[in-house]
Structures are given as structure tokens and as C-alpha cells.
N, C-alpha and C positions, 0 to 999 in steps of 0.2 A: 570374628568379633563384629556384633552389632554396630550400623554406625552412629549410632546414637553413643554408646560407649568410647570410640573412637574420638568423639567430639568431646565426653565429659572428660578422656584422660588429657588433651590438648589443653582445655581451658583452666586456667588457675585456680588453684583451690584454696578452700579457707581451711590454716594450718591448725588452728584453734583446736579442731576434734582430738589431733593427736596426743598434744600437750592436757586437755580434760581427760581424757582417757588413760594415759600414763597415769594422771595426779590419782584417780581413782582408785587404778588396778596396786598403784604403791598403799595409797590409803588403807584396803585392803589387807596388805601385807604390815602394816601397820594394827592395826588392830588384833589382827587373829596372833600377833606376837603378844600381843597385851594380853589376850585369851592363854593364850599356855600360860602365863605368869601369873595368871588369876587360879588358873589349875592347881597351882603349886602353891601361892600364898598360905599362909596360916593364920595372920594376925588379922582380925576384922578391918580395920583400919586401913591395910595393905591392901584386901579387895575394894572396899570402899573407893580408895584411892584410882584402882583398876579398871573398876567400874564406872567412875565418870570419864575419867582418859578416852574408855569406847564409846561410852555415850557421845562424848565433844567429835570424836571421830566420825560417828555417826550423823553429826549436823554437818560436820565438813563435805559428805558425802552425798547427804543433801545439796547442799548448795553447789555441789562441782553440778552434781545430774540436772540441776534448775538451769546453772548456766549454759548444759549441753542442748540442752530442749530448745534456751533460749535463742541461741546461736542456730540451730536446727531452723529456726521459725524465720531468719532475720538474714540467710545464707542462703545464695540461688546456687551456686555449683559446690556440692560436697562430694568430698574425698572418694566415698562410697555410698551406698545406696539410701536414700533417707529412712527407709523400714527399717535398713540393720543396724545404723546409728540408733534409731529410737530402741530396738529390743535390745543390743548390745549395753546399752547405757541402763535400764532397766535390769537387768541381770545380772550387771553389777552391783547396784542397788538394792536387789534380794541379797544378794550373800552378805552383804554389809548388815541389812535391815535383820538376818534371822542370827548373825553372831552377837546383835548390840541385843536383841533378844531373849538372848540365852545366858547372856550376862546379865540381865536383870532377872528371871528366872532364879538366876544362882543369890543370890542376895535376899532376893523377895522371898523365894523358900529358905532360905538359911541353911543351907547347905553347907556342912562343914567337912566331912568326906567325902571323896571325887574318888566315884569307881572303876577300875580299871578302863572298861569300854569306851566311858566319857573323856579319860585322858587319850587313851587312843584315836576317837574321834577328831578329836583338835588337833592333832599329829596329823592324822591323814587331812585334813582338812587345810591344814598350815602348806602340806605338803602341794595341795591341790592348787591353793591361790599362787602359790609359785611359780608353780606351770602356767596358770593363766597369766600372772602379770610379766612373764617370758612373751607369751603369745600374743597383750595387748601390746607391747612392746613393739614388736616385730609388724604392726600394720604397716609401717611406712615403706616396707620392704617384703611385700609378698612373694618376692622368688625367695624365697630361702621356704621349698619346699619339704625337704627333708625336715628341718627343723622345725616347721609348725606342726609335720605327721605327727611328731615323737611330742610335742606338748598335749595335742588334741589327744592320743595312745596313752599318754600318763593322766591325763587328766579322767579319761573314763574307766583306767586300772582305781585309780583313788575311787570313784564313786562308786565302782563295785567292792572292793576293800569296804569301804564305809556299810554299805549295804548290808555285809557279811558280819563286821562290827557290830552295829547295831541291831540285829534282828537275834543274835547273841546274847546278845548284853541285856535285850530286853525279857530273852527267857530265864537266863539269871535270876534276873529282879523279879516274874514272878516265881523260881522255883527257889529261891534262897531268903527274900525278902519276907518278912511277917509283917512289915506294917503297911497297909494299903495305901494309904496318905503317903508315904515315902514313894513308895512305887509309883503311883500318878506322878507326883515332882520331878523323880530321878526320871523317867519316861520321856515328859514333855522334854528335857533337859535336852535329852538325847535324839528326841523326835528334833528338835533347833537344829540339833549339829549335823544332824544326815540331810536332812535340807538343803542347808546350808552347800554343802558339798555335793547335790542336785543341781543347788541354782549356778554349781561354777561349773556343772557339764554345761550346764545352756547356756552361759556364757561362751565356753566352748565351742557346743554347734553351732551359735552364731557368728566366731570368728572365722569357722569352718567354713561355712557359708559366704563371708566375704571372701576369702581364697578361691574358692569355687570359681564365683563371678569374677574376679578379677586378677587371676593366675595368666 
């Protein structure tokens, strides 16, 4: 081990990251539960309702990633490395940013039938922030090796899953679909949710990456 490393594990650390981190990665799982129940709703008013829920979640997520930066700028010894705080905190932020996304999408196009791929999506997707908010969890505690293998391992079986869903789903839409307007809407829809479930591998590689450095 570097001694310069040697030195940042002695010196006290600001505990702030762990607690913003956790708030997020729940945040997170928060939302994308509101997302399957917007999948399902029927009544306009029930989405409606769904849809601000993620949106307000969406500022909360905001404001934790403001305070991570903030604390980032204002803190001489962190926990871990200051690059993977900032892309970590960032890459949370994308998955949040392309769920509250796809939520307005769904409204703004009027979407009142959810086709099979896009329920599937939000499943594997539900599935995936799981595993991440296991693995944000687990910073405080980087020897539990085995256990971040098998989060990082699930998290990139989900975004192949996803992959495989949607490139699916999207020849579907155009061999079954006749309306071309529909097909762009359902599309983007589904281009949101594989994203989405992109941006939580790179969440991923970045926790992977602090394991690396500080196993």
C-alpha cells in the first residue's frame, strides 16, 4: 500500500459521504418503486399523483448530489478518492435523472397501455438499483469481498437482461406497430429505461473501482 494511502486511512474521515450516499442509493429505490406503480396504474389521476411523487424525489436527489459536491469542496480528508466521490455521486444522479424522465414521457405522451418490454424494463431495472443500493451500503465495509463480487455480477447480468429486453421490444414496435407517432413515444420510453439501467452499471464500475483501491 502507498503511503500516502497508509496516511489517508489513519487520519479521520468525514462520515457525511456515507450517510449522502445511502440517502441517495434508498432515494433511488424509492422512486423506481413509484415507477412500477405508475406501470400499473389506470386512473389518470393515480399517474398524475405517481408522477409528482418521482418528480419531488427527483429534487431530493438533487439536493443530497448539491450537498455531496458541497461537502466534496469543504472536506480535506475523504473516505475515498475525491474523483470517485464526484463520478459515484454523478451516476447516481443519472439513474434518478433518466427514471424521473421517463415518467414524464409517460404523461406527456399519454400513454395509456404499457407493453410488455417496458414493464419488463422497470422490473429488471427495480432489480438492478437493488443490487446497487446493497453495494452503496456496503462502502463502510470493503472486506466483505464476496459480497460486492456477486452485487457488481448481478448488476451487469441486469444490464445485459435490459439490453436483450429492449432491442426486443424495440423490433416489436416496429414489426407489429402501425402508428409511427406511437412507435417514436413507446421508443424513447424504453430508450429512458435501458439507460437508465446503464447508468446503474457505472454506478457499479465505480464502486468497483473503490474496492480495487481500497481492499
Amino acid at each position: 500500500m502507498k503511503f500516502d494511502k497508509i496516511i489517508q486511512r489513519l487520519l479521520p474521515h468525514d462520515e457525511s459521504f456515507y450517510k449522502f450516499f445511502g440517502e441517495a442509493s434508498q432515494n433511488l429505490v424509492n422512486a423506481v418503486a413509484l415507477l412500477k406503480e405508475l406501470s400499473v396504474a389506470k386512473e389518470g389521476s393515480d399517474r398524475e399523483k405517481l408522477i409528482m411523487q418521482i418528480k419531488e424525489l427527483e429534487h431530493h436527489g438533487d439536493n443530497l448530489t448539491h450537498k455531496i459536491f458541497s461537502e466534496l469542496n469543504s472536506t480535506f480528508v475523504t473516505p475515498f478518492d475525491r474523483e470517485d466521490i464526484h463520478q459515484l455521486t454523478s451516476a447516481l444522479d443519472d439513474v434518478m435523472d433518466h427514471m424521473d424522465g421517463t415518467a414524464n414521457r409517460i404523461t406527456l405522451y399519454k400513454i395509456k397501455e404499457y407493453p410488455e418490454p417496458m414493464v419488463r424494463l422497470i422490473d429488471i431495472l427495480q432489480l438492478s438499483i437493488g443490487e446497487l443500493h446493497r453495494g452503496v451500503g456496503m462502502l463502510r465495509d470493503l472486506n466483505k469481498a464476496n459480497e460486492l463480487q456477486r452485487v457488481f455480477q448481478r448488476i451487469n447480468e441486469y444490464e445485459n437482461n435490459a439490453d436483450s429486453v429492449f432491442e426486443q421490444g424495440v423490433a416489436d414496435l416496429f414489426e407489429n406497430e402501425k402508428d409511427a407517432i406511437q412507435v417514436i413515444k413507446l421508443k424513447e420510453i424504453l430508450v429512458g429505461l435501458e439507460t437508465a439501467t446503464d447508468k446503474c452499471e457505472d454506478a457499479a464500475n465505480v464502486l468497483e473501482g473503490i474496492y480495487i483501491k481500497n481492499a
